[in-house]
N, CA, C and O atoms as a Tripos MOL2 file, in Angstrom:
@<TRIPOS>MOLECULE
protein
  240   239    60     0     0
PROTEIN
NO_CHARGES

@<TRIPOS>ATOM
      1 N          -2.0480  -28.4140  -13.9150 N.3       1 UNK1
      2 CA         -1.7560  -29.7370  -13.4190 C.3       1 UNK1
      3 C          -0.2760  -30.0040  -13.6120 C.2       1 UNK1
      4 O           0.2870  -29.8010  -14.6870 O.2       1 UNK1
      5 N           0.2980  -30.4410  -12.5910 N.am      2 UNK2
      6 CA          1.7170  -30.9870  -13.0450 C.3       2 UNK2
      7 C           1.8570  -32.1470  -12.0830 C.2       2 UNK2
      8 O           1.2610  -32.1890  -11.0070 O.2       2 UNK2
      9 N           2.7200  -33.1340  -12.5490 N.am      3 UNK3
     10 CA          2.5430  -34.3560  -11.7770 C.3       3 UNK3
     11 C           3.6840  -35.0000  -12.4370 C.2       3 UNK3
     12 O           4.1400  -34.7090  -13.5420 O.2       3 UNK3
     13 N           4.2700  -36.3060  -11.2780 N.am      4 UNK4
     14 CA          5.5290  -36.8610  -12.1890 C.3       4 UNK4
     15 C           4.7470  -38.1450  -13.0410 C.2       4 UNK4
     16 O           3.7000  -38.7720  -12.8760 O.2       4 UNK4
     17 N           6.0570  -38.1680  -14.2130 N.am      5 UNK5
     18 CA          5.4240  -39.0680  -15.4330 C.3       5 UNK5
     19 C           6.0160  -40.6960  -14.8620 C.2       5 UNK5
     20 O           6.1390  -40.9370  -13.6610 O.2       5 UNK5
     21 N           6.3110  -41.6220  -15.8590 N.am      6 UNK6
     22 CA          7.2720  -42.6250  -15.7480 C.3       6 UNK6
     23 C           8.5660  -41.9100  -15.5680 C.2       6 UNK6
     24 O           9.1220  -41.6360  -14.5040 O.2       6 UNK6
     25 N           8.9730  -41.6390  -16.8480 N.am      7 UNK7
     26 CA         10.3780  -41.0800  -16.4420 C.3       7 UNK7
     27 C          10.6840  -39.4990  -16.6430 C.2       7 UNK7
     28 O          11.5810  -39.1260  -17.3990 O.2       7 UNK7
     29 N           9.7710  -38.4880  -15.8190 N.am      8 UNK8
     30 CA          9.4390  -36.9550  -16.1750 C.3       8 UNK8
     31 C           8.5960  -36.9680  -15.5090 C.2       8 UNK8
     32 O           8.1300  -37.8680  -14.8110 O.2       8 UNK8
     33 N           8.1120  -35.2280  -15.7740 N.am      9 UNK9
     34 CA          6.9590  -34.7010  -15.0890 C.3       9 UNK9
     35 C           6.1110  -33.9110  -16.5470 C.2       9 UNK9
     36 O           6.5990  -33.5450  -17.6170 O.2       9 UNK9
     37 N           4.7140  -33.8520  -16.0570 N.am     10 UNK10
     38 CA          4.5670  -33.5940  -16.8500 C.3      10 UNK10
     39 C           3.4450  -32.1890  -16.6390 C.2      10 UNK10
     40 O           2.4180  -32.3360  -15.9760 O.2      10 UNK10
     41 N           3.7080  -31.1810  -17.1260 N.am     11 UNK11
     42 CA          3.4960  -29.5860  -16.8500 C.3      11 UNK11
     43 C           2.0120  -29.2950  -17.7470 C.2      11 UNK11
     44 O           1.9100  -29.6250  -18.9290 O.2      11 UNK11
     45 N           1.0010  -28.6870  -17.0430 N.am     12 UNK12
     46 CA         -0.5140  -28.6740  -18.0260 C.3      12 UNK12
     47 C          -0.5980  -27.1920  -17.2870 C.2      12 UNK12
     48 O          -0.3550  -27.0000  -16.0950 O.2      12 UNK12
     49 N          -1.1480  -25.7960  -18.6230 N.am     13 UNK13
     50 CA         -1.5160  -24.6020  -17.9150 C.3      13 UNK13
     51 C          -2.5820  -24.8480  -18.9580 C.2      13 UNK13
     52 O          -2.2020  -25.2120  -20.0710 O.2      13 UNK13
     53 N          -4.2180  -24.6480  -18.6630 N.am     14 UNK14
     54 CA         -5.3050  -24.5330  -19.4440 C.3      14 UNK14
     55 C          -6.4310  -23.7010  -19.0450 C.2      14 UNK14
     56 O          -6.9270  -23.8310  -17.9260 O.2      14 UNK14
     57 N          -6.9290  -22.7340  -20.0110 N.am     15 UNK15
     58 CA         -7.9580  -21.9760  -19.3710 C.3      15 UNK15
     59 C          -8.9780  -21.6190  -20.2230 C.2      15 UNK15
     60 O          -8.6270  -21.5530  -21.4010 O.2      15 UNK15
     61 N         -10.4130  -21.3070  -19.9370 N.am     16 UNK16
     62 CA        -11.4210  -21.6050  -20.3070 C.3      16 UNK16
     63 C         -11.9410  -19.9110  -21.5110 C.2      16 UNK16
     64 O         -12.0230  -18.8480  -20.8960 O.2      16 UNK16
     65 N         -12.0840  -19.8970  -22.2920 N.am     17 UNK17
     66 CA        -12.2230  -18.1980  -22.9430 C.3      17 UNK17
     67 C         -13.7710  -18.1450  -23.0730 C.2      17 UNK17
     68 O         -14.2330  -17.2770  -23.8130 O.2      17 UNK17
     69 N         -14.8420  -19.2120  -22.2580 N.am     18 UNK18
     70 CA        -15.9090  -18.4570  -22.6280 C.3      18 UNK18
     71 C         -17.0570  -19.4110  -23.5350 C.2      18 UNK18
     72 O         -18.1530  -19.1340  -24.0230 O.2      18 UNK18
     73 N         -16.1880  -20.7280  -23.4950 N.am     19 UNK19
     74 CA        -16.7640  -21.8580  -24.4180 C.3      19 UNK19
     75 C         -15.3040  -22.6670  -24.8220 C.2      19 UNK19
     76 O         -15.2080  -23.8830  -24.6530 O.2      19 UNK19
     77 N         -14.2400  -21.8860  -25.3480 N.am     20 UNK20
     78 CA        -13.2320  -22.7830  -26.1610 C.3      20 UNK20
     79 C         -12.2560  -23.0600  -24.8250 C.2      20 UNK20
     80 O         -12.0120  -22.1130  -24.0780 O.2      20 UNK20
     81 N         -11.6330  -24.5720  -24.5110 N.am     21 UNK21
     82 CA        -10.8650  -24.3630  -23.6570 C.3      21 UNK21
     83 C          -9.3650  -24.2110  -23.9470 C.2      21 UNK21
     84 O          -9.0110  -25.2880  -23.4690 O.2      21 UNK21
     85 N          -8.2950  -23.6800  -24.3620 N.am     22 UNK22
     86 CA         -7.0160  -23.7960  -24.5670 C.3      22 UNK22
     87 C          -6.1290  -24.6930  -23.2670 C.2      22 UNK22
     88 O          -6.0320  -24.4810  -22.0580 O.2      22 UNK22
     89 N          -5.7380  -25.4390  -23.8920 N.am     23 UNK23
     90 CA         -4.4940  -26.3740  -23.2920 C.3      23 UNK23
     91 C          -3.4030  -26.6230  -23.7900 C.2      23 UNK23
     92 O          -3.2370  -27.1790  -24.8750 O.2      23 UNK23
     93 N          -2.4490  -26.1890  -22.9570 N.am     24 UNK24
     94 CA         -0.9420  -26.2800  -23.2140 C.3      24 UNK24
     95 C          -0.3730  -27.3890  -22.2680 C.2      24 UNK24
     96 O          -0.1510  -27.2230  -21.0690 O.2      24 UNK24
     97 N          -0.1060  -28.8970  -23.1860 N.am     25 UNK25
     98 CA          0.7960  -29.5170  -21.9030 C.3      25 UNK25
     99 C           2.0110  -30.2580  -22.6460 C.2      25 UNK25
    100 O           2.0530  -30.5660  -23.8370 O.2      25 UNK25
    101 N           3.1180  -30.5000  -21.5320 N.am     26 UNK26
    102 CA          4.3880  -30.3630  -22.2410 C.3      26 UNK26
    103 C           4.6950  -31.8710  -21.1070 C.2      26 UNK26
    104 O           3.9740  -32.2570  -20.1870 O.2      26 UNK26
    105 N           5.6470  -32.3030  -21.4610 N.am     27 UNK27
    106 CA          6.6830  -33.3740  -20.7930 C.3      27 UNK27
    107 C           7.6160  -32.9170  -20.1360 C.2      27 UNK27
    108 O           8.4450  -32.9620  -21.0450 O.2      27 UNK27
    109 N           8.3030  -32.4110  -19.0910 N.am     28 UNK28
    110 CA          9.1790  -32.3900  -18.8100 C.3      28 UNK28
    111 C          10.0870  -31.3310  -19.3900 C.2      28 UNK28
    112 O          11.3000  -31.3780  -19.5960 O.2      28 UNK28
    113 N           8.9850  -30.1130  -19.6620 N.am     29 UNK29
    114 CA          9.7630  -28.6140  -20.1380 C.3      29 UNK29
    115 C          11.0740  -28.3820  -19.6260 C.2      29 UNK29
    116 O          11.7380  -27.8260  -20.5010 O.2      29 UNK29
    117 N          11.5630  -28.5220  -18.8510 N.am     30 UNK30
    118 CA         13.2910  -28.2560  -18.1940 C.3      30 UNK30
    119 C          14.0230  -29.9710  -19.1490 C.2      30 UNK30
    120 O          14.9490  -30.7580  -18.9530 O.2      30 UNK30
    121 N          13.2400  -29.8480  -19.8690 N.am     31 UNK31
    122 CA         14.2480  -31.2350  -20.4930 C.3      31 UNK31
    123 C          14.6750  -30.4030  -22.2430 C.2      31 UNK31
    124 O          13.8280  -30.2430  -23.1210 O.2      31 UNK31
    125 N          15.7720  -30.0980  -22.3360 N.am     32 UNK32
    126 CA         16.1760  -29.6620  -23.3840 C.3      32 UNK32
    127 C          14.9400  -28.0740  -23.6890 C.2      32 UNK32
    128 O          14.3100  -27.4880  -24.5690 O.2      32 UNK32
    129 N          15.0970  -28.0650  -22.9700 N.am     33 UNK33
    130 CA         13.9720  -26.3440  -23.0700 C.3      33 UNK33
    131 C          14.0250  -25.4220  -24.2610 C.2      33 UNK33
    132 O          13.1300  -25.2460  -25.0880 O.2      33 UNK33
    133 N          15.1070  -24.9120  -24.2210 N.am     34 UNK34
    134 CA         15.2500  -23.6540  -25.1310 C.3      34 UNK34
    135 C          15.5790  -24.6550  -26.4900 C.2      34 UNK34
    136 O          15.4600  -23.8300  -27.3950 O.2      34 UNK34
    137 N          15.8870  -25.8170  -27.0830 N.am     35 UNK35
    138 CA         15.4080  -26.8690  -28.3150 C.3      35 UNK35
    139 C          13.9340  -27.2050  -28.5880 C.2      35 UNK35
    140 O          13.5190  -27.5720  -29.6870 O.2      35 UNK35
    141 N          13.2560  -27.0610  -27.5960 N.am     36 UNK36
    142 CA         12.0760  -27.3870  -28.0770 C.3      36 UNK36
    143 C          11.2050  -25.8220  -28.0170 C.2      36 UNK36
    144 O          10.0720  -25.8040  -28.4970 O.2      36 UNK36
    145 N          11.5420  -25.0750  -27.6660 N.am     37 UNK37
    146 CA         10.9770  -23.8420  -27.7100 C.3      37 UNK37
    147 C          10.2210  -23.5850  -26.4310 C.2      37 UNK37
    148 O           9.2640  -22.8120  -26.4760 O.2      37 UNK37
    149 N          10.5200  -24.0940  -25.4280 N.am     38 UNK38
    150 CA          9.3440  -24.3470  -23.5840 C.3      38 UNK38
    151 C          10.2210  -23.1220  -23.0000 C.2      38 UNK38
    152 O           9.9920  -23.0340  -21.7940 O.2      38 UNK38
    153 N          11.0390  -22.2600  -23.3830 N.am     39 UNK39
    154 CA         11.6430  -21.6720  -21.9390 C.3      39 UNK39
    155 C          10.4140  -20.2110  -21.1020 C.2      39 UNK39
    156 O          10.3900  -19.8020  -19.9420 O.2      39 UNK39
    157 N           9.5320  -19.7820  -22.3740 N.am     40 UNK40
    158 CA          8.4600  -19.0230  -21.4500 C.3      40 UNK40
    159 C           7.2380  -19.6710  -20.8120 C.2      40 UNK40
    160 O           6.5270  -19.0370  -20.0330 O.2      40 UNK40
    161 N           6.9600  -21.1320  -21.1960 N.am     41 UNK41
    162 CA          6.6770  -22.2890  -20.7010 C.3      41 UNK41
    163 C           6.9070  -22.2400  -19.5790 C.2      41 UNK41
    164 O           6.3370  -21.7910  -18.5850 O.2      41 UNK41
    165 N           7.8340  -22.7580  -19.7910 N.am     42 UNK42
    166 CA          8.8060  -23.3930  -18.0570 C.3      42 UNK42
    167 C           8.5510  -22.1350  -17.0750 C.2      42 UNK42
    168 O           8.0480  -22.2340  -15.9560 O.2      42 UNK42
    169 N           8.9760  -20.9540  -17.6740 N.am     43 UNK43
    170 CA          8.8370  -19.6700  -16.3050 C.3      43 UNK43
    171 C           7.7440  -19.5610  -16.2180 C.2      43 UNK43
    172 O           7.6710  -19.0240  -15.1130 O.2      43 UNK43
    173 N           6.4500  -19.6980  -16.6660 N.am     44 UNK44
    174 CA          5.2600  -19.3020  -16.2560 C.3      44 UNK44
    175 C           4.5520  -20.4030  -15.5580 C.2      44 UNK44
    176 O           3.4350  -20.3300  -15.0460 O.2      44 UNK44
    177 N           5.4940  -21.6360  -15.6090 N.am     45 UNK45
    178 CA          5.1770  -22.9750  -14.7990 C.3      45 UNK45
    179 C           5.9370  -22.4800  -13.4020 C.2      45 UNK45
    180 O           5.4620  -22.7680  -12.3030 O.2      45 UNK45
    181 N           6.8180  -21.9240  -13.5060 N.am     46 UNK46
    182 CA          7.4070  -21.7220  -11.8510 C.3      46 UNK46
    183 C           6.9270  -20.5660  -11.5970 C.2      46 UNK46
    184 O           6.2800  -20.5270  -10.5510 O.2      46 UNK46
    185 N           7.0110  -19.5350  -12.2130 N.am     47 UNK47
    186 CA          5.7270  -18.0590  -11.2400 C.3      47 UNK47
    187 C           4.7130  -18.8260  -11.0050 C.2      47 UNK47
    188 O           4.2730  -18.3400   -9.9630 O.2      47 UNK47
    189 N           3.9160  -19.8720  -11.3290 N.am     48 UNK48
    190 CA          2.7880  -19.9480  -10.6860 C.3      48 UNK48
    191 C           2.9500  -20.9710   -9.6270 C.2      48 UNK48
    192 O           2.0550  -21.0040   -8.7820 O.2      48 UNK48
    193 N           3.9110  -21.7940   -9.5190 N.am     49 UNK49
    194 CA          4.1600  -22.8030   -8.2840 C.3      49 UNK49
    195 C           5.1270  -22.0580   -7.2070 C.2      49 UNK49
    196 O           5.4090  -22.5560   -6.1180 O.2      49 UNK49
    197 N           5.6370  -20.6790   -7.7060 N.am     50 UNK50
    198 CA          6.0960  -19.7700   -6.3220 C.3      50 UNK50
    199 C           4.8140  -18.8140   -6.3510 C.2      50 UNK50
    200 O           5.2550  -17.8230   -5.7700 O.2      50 UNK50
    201 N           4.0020  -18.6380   -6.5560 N.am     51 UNK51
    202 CA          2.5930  -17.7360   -6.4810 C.3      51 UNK51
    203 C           2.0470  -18.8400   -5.3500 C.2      51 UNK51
    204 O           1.6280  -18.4200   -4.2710 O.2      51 UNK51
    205 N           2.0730  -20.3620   -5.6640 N.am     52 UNK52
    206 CA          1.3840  -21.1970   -4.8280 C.3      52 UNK52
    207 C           2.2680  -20.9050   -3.3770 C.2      52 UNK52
    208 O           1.8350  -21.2140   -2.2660 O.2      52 UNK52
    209 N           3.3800  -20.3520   -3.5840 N.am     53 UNK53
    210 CA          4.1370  -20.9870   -2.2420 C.3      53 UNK53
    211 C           4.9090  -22.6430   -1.8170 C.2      53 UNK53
    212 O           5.1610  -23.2200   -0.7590 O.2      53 UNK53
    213 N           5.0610  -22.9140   -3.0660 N.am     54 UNK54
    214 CA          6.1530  -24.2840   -3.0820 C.3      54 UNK54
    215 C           7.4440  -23.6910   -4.0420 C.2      54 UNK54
    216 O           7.7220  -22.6470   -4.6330 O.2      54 UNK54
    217 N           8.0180  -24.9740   -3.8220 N.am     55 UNK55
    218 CA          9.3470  -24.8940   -4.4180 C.3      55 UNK55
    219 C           9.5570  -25.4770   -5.6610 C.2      55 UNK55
    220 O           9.4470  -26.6880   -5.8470 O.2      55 UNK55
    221 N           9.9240  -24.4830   -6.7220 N.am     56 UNK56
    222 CA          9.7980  -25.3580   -8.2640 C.3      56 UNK56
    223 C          10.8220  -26.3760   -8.3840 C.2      56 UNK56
    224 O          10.7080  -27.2550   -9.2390 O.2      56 UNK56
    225 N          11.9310  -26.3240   -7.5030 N.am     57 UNK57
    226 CA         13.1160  -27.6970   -7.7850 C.3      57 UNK57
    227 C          12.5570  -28.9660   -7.2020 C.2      57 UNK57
    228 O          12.9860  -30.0850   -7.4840 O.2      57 UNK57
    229 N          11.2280  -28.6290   -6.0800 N.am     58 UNK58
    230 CA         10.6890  -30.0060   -5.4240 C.3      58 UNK58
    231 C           9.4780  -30.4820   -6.7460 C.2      58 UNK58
    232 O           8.9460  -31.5920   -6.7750 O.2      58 UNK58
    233 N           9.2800  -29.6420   -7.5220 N.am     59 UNK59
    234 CA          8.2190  -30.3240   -8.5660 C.3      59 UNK59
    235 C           8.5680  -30.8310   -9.7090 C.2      59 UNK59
    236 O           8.2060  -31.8730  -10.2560 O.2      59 UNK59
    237 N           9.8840  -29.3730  -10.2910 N.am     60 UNK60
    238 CA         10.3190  -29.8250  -11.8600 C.3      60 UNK60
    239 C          11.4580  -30.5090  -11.8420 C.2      60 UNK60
    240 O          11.9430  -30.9280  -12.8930 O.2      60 UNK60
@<TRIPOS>BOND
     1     1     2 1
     2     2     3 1
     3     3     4 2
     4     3     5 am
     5     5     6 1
     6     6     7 1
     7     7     8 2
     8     7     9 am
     9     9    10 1
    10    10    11 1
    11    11    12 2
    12    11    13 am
    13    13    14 1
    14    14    15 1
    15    15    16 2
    16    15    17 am
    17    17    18 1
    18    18    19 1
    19    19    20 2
    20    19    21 am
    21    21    22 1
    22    22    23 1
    23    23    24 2
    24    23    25 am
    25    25    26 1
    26    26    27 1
    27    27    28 2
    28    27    29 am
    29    29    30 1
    30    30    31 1
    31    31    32 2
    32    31    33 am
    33    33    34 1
    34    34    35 1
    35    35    36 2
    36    35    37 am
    37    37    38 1
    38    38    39 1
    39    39    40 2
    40    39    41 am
    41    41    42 1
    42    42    43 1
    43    43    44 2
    44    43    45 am
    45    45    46 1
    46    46    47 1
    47    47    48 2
    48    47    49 am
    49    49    50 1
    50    50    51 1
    51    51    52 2
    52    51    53 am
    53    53    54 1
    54    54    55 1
    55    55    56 2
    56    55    57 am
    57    57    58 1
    58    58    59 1
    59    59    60 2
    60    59    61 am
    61    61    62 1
    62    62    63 1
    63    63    64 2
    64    63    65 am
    65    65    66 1
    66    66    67 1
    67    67    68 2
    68    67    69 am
    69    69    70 1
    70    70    71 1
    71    71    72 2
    72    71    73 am
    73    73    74 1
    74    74    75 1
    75    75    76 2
    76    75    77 am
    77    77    78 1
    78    78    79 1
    79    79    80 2
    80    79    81 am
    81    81    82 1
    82    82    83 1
    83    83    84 2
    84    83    85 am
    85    85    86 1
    86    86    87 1
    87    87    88 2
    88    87    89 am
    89    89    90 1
    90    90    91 1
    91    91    92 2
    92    91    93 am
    93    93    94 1
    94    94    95 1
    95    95    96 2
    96    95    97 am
    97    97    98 1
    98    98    99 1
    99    99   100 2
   100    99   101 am
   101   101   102 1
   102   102   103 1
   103   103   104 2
   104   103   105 am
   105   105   106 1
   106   106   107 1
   107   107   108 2
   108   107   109 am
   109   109   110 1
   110   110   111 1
   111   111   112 2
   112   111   113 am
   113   113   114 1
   114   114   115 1
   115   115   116 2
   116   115   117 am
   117   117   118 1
   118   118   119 1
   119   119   120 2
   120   119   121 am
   121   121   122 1
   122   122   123 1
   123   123   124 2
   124   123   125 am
   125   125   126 1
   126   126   127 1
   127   127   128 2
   128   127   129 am
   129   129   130 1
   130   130   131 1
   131   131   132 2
   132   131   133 am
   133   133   134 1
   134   134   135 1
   135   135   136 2
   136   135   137 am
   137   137   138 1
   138   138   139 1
   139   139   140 2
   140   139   141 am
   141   141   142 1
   142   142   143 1
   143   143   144 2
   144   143   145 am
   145   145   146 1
   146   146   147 1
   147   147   148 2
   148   147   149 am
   149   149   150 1
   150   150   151 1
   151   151   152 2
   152   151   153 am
   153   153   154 1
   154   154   155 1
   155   155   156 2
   156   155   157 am
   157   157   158 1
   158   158   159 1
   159   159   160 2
   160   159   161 am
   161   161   162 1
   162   162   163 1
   163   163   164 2
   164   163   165 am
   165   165   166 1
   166   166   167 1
   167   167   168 2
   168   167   169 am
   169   169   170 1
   170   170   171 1
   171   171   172 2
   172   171   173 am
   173   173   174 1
   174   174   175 1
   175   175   176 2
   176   175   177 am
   177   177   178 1
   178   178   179 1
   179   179   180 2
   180   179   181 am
   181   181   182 1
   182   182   183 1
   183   183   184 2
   184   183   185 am
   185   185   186 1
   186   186   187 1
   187   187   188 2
   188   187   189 am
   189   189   190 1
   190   190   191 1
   191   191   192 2
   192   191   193 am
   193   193   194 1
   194   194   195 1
   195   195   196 2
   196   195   197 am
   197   197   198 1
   198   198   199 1
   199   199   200 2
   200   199   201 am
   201   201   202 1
   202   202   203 1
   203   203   204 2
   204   203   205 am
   205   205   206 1
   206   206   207 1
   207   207   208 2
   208   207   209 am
   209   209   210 1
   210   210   211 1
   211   211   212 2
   212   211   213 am
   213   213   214 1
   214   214   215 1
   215   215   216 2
   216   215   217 am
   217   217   218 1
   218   218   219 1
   219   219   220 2
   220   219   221 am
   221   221   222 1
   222   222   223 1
   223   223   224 2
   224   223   225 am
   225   225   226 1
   226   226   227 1
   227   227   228 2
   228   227   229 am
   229   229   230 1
   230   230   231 1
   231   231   232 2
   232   231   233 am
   233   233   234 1
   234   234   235 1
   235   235   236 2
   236   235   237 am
   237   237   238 1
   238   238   239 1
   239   239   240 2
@<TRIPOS>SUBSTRUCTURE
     1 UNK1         2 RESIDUE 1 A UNK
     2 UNK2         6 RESIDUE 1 A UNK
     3 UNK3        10 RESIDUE 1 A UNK
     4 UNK4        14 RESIDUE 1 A UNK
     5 UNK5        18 RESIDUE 1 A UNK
     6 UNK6        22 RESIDUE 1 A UNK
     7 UNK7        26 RESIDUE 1 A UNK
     8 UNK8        30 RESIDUE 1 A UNK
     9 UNK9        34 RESIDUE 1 A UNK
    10 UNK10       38 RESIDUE 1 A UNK
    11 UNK11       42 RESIDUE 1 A UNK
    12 UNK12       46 RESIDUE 1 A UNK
    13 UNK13       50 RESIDUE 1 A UNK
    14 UNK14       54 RESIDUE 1 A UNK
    15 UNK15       58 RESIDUE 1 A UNK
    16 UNK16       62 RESIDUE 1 A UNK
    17 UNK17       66 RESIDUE 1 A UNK
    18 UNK18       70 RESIDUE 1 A UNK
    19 UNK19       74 RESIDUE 1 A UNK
    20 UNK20       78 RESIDUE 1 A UNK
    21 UNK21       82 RESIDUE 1 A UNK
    22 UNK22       86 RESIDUE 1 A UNK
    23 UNK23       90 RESIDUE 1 A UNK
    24 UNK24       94 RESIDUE 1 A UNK
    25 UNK25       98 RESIDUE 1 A UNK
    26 UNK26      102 RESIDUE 1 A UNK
    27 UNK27      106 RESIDUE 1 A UNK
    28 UNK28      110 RESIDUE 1 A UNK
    29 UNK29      114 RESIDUE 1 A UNK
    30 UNK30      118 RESIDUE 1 A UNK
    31 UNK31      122 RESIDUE 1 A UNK
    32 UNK32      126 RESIDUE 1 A UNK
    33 UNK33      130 RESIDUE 1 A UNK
    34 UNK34      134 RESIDUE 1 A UNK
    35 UNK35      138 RESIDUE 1 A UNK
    36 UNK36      142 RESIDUE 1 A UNK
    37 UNK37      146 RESIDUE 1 A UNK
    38 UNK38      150 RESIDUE 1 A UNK
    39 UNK39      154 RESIDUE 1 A UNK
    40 UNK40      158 RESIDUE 1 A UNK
    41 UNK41      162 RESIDUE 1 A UNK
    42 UNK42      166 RESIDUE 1 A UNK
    43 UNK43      170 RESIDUE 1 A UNK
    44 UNK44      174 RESIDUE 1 A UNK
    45 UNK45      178 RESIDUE 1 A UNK
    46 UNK46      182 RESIDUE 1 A UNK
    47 UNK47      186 RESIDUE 1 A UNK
    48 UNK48      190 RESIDUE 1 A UNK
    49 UNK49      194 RESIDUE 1 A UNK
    50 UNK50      198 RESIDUE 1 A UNK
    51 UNK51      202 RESIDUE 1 A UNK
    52 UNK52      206 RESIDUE 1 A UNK
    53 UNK53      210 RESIDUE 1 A UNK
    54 UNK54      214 RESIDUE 1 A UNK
    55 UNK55      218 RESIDUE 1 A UNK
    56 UNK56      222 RESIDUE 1 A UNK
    57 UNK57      226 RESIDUE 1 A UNK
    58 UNK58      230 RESIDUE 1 A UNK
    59 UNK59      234 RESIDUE 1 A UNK
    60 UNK60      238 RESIDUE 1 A UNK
């Protein structure tokens, strides 16, 4: 899921192992990135929105 916030967007990758679900969601990962520790975050948020066939500068 990614979608814009008030003032951000906000980036969700979550997947299911079988019963437990893991969720990773962040605020606005391209906001001070490599300080908060998001920069393999952030790239695995844009391989999958160029996998979709959009443009990651029109989302993030």
């Amino acid at each position: 899921m990614i979608g814009p916030g008030k003032d951000g967007t906000e980036c969700e990758i979550s997947y299911d192992t079988g019963g437990d679900k893991i969720l990773y969601r962040y605020w606005s990962p391209d906001y001070e990135t490599n300080e908060r520790g998001l920069s393999d975050f952030l790239n695995t948020c844009k391989q999958i929105i160029i996998a979709a066939k959009l443009a990651p500068k029109d989302i993030l």
